[in-house]
C-alpha positions as CSV (number, residue, x, y, z in Angstrom):
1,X,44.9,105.2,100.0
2,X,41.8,106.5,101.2
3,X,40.1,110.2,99.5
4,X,40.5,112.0,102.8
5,X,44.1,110.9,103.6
6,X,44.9,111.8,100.2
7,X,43.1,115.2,100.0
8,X,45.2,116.2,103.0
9,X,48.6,115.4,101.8
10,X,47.7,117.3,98.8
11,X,46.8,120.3,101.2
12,X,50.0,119.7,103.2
13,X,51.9,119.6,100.0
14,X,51.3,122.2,98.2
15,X,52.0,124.5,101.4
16,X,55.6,122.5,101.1
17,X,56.2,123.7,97.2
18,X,54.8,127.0,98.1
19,X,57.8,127.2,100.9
20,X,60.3,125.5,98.3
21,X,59.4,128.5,95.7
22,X,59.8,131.2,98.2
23,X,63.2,130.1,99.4
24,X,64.3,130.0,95.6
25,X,62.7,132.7,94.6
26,X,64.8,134.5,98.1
27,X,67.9,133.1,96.6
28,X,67.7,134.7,93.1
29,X,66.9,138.3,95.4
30,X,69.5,137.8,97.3
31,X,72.4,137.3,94.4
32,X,70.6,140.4,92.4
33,X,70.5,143.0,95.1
34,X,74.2,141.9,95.7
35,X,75.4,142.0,92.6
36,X,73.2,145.0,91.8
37,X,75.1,146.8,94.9
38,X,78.5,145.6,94.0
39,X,78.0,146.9,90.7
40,X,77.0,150.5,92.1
41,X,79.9,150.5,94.5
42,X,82.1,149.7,91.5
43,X,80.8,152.4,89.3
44,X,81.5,155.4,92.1
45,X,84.2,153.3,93.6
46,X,82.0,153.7,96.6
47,X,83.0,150.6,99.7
48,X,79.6,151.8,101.2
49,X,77.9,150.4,99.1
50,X,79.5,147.0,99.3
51,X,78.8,146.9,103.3
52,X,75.5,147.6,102.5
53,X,75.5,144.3,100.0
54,X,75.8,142.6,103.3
55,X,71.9,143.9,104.7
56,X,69.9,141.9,101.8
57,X,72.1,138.7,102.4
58,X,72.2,138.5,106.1
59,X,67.6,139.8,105.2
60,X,67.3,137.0,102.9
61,X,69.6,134.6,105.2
62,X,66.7,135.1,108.3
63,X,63.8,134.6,105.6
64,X,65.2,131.8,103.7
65,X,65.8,129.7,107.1
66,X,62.4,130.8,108.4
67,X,60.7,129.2,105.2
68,X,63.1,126.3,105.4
69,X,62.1,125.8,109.1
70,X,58.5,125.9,107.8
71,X,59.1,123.5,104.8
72,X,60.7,120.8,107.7
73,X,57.6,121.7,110.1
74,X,55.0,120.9,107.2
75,X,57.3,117.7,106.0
76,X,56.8,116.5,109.6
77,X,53.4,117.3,109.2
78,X,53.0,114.9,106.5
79,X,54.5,112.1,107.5
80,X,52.5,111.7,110.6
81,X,49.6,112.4,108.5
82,X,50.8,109.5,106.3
83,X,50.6,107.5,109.6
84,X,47.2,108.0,110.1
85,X,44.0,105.8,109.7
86,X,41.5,107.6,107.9
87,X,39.1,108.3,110.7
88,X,41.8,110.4,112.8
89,X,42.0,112.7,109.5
90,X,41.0,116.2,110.5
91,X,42.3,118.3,108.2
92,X,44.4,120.1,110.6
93,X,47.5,122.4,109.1
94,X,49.0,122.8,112.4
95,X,52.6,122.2,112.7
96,X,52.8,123.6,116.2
97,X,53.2,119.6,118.0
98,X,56.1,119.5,115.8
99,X,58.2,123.3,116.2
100,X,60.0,121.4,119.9
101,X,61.7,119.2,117.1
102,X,62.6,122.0,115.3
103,X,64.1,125.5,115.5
104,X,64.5,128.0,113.2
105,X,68.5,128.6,114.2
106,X,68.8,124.8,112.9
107,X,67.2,125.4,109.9
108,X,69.2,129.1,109.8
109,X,72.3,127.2,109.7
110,X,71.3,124.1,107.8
111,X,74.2,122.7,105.3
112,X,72.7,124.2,102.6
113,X,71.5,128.3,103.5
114,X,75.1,128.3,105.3
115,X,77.0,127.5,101.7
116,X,75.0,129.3,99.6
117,X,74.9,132.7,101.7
118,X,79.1,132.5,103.0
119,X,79.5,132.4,99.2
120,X,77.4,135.2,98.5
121,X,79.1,137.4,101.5
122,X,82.6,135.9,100.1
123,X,82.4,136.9,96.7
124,X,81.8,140.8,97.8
125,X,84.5,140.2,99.8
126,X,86.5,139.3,96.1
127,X,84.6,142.2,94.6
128,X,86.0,144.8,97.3
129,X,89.7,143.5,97.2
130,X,89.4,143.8,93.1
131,X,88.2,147.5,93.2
């Protein structure tokens, strides 16, 4: 593969890991503040506090499918790059050609934010019925 091509997909990939990380890293924020604000509700046997468990999951929901929308956008990114001869390299990190593939509802509701967020919401809902 030539340097150029090569120096690209590097580029394009280590904007893909840096997307992956901040969707995990949204994920482990998301089950803390819950947890953290199930706990508090359960100390002053306080159900406000368990709605307001809902904010930071529904927050991290919208941020987690943004940078899942942005991962798929920068995948698509480099596969066409991966299809390109050498001399059409450019360096370019714009994944705006690509966004009327892609929307960030489909990657809000993708089949694996939707699990991993209905879970979160349904275990307060297991926490509240407990207390």
């Amino acid at each position: 593969m030539d340097q150029h091509k090569m120096k690209h997909l590097e580029m394009i990939q280590a904007v893909i890991s840096r997307l992956a990380g901040c969707s995990f890293l949204l994920k482990g924020w998301a089950v803390t503040l819950a947890a953290a604000l199930c706990a508090l509700s359960a100390k002053d046997a306080d159900t406000s506090f368990f709605l307001i468990a809902y904010i930071p999951i529904v927050t991290f929901w919208a941020l987690d499918g943004y940078y899942l929308w942005q991962e798929r956008l920068f995948r698509d990114l480099y596969a066409d790059v991966a299809g390109k001869a050498e001399k059409d390299i450019t360096f370019a990190m714009d994944t705006s050609s690509f966004a009327s593939r892609r929307t960030w509802a489909g990657a809000l509701f993708s089949r694996t934010l939707v699990p991993f967020y209905l879970t979160l919401a349904g275990a307060i809902i297991v926490v509240i019925s407990l207390t």
